[in-house]
Phi, psi and omega in degrees: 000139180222148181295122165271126219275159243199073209271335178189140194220121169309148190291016185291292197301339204257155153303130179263154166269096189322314186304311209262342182077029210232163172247194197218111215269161201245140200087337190288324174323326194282330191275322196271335165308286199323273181292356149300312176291325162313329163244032113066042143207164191280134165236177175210159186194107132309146163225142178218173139216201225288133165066050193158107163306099148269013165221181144163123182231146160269137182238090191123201152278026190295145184225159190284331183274337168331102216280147144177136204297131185305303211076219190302347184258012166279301208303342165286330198266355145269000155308275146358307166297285191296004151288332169311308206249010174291303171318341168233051151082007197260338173216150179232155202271339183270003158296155164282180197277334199299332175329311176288325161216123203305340189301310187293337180297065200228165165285326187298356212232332235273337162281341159312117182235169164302312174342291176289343189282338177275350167251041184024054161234049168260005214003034160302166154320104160337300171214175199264143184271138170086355189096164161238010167338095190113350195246152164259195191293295184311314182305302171337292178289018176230352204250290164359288168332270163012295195271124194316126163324140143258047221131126189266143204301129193039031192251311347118142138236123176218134183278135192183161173264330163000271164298353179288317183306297154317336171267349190274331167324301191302311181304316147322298172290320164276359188227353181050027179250160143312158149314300189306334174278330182278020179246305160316293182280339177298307151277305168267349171307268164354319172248017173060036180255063184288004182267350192246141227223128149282142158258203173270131180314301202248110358282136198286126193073037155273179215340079160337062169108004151178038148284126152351288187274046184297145180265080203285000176249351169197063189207031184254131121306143205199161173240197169270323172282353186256323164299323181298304151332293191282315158344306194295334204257327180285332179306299176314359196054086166066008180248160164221146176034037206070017159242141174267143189242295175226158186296170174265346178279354195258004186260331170271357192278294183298326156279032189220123182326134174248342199276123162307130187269022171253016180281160175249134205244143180228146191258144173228133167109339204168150179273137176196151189277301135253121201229130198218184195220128132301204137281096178086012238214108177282139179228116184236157180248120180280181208294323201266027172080355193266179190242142184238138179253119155214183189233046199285159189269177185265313176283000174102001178286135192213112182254166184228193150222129185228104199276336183291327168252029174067024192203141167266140163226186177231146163213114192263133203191154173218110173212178160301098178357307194274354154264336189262352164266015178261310178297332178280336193283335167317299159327320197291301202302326176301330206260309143006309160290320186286328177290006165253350167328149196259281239301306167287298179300330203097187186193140203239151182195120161284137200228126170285086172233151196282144168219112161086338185107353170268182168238107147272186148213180185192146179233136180274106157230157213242104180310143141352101176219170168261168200290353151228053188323146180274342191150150189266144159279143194246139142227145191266147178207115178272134202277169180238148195300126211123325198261229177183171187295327201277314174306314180273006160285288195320302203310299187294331202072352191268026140317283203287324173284344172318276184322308143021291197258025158079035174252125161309068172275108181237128202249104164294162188264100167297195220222143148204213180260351159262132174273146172076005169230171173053082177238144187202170197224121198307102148277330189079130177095357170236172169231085162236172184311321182271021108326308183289344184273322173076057156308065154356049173298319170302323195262331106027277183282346164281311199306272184329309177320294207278349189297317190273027199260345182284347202250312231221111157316088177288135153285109178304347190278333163239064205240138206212162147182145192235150170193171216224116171086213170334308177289322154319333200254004173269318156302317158320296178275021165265303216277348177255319196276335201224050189243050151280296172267349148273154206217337188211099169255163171197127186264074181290116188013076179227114164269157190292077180248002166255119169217048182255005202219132188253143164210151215245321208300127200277175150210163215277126180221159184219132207238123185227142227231150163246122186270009158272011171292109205266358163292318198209095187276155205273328162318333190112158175074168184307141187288171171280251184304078223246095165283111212061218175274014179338300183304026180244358190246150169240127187283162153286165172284188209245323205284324205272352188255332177268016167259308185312304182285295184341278195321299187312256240254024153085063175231139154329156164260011169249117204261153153281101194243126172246145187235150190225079192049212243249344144323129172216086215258121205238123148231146183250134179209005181255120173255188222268137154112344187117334182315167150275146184193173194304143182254150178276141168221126179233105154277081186287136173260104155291118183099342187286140186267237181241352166306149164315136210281148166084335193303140198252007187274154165262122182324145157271190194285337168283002195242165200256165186286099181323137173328202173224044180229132153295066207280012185269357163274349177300314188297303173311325188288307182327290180314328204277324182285287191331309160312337187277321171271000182258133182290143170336110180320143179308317207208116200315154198284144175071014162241000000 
């Protein structure tokens, strides 16, 4: 059995701190104690990922509102501004720079871009010969100008603030503002960080938020609680709580090598073996091959990212550089474990069971939960036909967000004539392989229910399944055979094509459509796009499955409908007379075809570009509400 990564966890899993009420990823506390005293100064240390604090400790007398100067950990956050205004066009990174500020509109410069001044392959100067004593943004960009390339332009990497200096002129020059006001308004207004200020280099974050000379690559002042924020908005790909801050291509644009492979990247400030440059941007590759972004400071402030577990942390700290990242990697490492610990992550496990005289599987994961939790809510997610459980984890995603949302998420394996490939499910109403076998899939899936339900503390009350294709039309006929034991379904472009068995009892179901899917057409009838013998069958229509269930669960016929762009979303939820009852959801995708919608998997060749809707966060929320009205099983089920 191996630990499954968690994308997001209630604070129910995690140790809380009785003092602070906060929560605590378990063990980090003891490793960031440990090196607040080997460096015998207050410190502080967040871990987030997207929409959830999972860590935070204070050391010392350190606190979240502590003002301190960043260094080098200002570059993210000027990199950020001016992408804000690279995202509306007001600057491209691939230009030259002199377009933007006339000084540089020279023969020496004219291969100079932004691009390069943010990944320090412009083969500028590091730093300015004589100092800047004195100087403002203008003066700068003209002493700048000046000063000779060491290096021809994207040939080179030297690490230095200079050209960062350069792009905040340009970002000036084109907006006719100060830095500070674009920095304000662009950034910390927005993610609510109001302690974070550019200073000055010498003294680093003097006069904060109203020098002449702001040192947009190391000279910001910053708190934890505010860095911490803006970390939450790059997890996000550029959003926080609903406000867009930056695009998601210019938030992968700062975490993507920028550096030419044949320049050789040097670490300045810390060791690391490999190592490459973003925008602004460190990029190392750990011992297990994954790749990690940061940005650490000269005084040790040091924020990261670790994209293979989705979360980020700050270690907030004012020292020598060179004590404190040896101490910080300890953290990491600290912090790394625990988010793979089954107390955290959950735990994922493929499972054998015998059915019917087959050898099926299904592979199971499982949340973080306690230990005498009353039940887990369960969902099942059926692969679309050809595919397999492991192909529809990947398509869907609803590993990590299942588990997420605090869901038992089980992806089972159909049947075919190769094992574990081409796999497909007596849906009934086709002529594929577990049909032509005449394949129990229903007693199949009742089977998986109770197996994990002897493993996992389950509601029975809350037993779910979404599927896709072959497999959707497979949910149709769970919903007639087995809604005894489904409480739900939601169907990505699947049709009602099994109606040989009637059930009266209602259930909640949510059906999401492409109306251009030429596989499973929404209309209805033989597909347009026929794989095998696809082309002998005629589906039902989107119309003909939302009229049965209404009718199945007593609902009005008038739904509450929003149109959202190319989204159309119809839900029935009053049932006749006024009663409550189970609810119908329907999401039409204008225009949308048959892949799974949002999927980040790459279409094959037979497959069409998903739609741009997130439907397996649909399905969860959908499940999620539904689970929230049905009351709790008396005695978890299977136990």
């Amino acid at each position: 059995m191996r630990s499954l990564l968690v994308p997001g966890l209630l604070a129910l899993f995690l140790a809380v701190a009785p003092r602070a009420q906060v929560p605590e990823l378990p063990g980090v506390r003891a490793v960031a104690d440990e090196v607040g005293k080997r460096l015998d100064v207050p410190s502080g240390l967040a871990v987030v990922r997207v929409g959830e604090l999972l860590h935070r400790s204070d050391h010392g007398d350190f606190q979240g509102s502590t003002e301190l100067p960043i260094a080098s950990a200002s570059k993210w956050l000027a990199v950020a501004t001016v992408l804000t205004l690279v995202d509306e066009g007001k600057l491209d990174l691939d230009v030259p720079v002199g377009r933007y500020v006339a000084e540089f509109d020279r023969a020496d410069k004219k291969a100079l871009t932004l691009r390069m001044c943010l990944a320090c392959t412009g083969g500028v100067a590091p730093r300015l010969a004589g100092g800047m004593r004195g100087m403002d943004m203008a003066k700068f960009a003209a002493a700048a100008a000046d000063s000779a390339l060491r290096g021809q332009p994207g040939a080179t990497f030297q690490y230095g603030g200079v050209g960062f200096q350069i792009a905040a002129v340009a970002a000036e020059r084109v907006t006719g503002q100060r830095w500070h006001d674009l920095f304000a308004e662009r950034i910390a207004a927005k993610l609510r960080m109001p302690a974070t200020k550019f200073g000055t280099l010498v003294p680093v974050g003097g006069e904060a938020g109203t020098t002449a000379l702001p040192w947009v690559a190391g000279g910001a002042v910053s708190t934890l609680d505010d860095y911490t924020r803006f970390l939450r908005m790059l997890l996000g790909k550029g959003e926080l709580d609903g406000v867009r801050v930056l695009s998601e291509a210019s938030v992968a644009a700062m975490f993507r090598d920028q550096v030419s492979a044949h320049v050789e990247v040097h670490a300045v400030g810390f060791d690391a073996e490999q190592v490459r440059y973003g925008l602004g941007t460190w990029i190392t590759t750990l011992a297990d091959g994954v790749l990690r972004v940061s940005d650490p400071g000269a005084f040790g402030f040091t924020p990261w990212l670790d994209a293979d577990l989705g979360i980020g942390g700050v270690y907030a700290v004012r020292d020598r550089v060179a004590r404190v990242l040896p101490q910080v990697e300890r953290i990491q490492e600290a912090v790394r474990a625990a988010m793979r610990s089954p107390l955290v992550a959950g735990e994922s496990s493929t499972v054998e069971l015998e059915h019917d005289g087959r050898d099926r599987r299904y592979h199971l994961h499982v949340p973080p939960h306690a230990q005498n939790i009353v039940g887990l809510p369960l969902l099942l997610v059926l692969h679309g036909g050809g595919g397999s459980g492991e192909q529809a984890r990947t398509a869907t995603g609803l590993a990590e967000a299942g588990v997420r949302a605090g869901f038992v998420v089980v992806f089972p394996d159909g049947t075919g004539a190769l094992r574990q490939k081409l796999l497909t499910w007596n849906s009934g109403g086709i002529a594929v392989y577990a049909s032509e076998h005449d394949i129990d899939d229903v007693g199949f899936l009742r089977a998986v229910v109770k197996d994990v339900q002897r493993r996992v503390p389950i509601d029975g009350q809350k037993v779910f399944a979404a599927g896709h294709s072959n497999g959707g039309m497979m949910c149709h006929r769970l919903a007639r055979e087995a809604a005894d034991v489904f409480a739900g379904i939601a169907v990505v472009a699947g049709a009602m094509n099994f109606t040989a068995v009637e059930a009266k009892s209602p259930i909640a179901v949510l059906l999401i459509h492409g109306s251009a899917d030429q596989h499973v057409l929404y209309d209805g009838g033989t597909p347009r796009a026929a794989i095998g013998r696809a082309g002998e069958r005629k589906d039902a229509s989107v119309r003909m499955a939302i009229d049965y269930y209404l009718a199945r669960n007593g609902l009005n016929g008038y739904p509450d409908k929003k149109l959202d762009g190319k989204v159309c979303t119809e839900a029935w939820v009053i049932g006749k007379g006024g009663t409550t009852t189970l609810p119908v959801k329907v999401v039409t995708l204008d225009g949308g075809g048959h892949a799974w919608p949002g999927s980040t998997e790459k279409p094959s060749r037979l497959s069409d570009t998903p739609f741009p809707f997130d439907a397996s966060a649909s399905i969860l929320q959908f499940f999620t509400e539904v689970a929230a009205s049905r009351p709790p099983a008396a005695v978890p089920a299977g136990r």
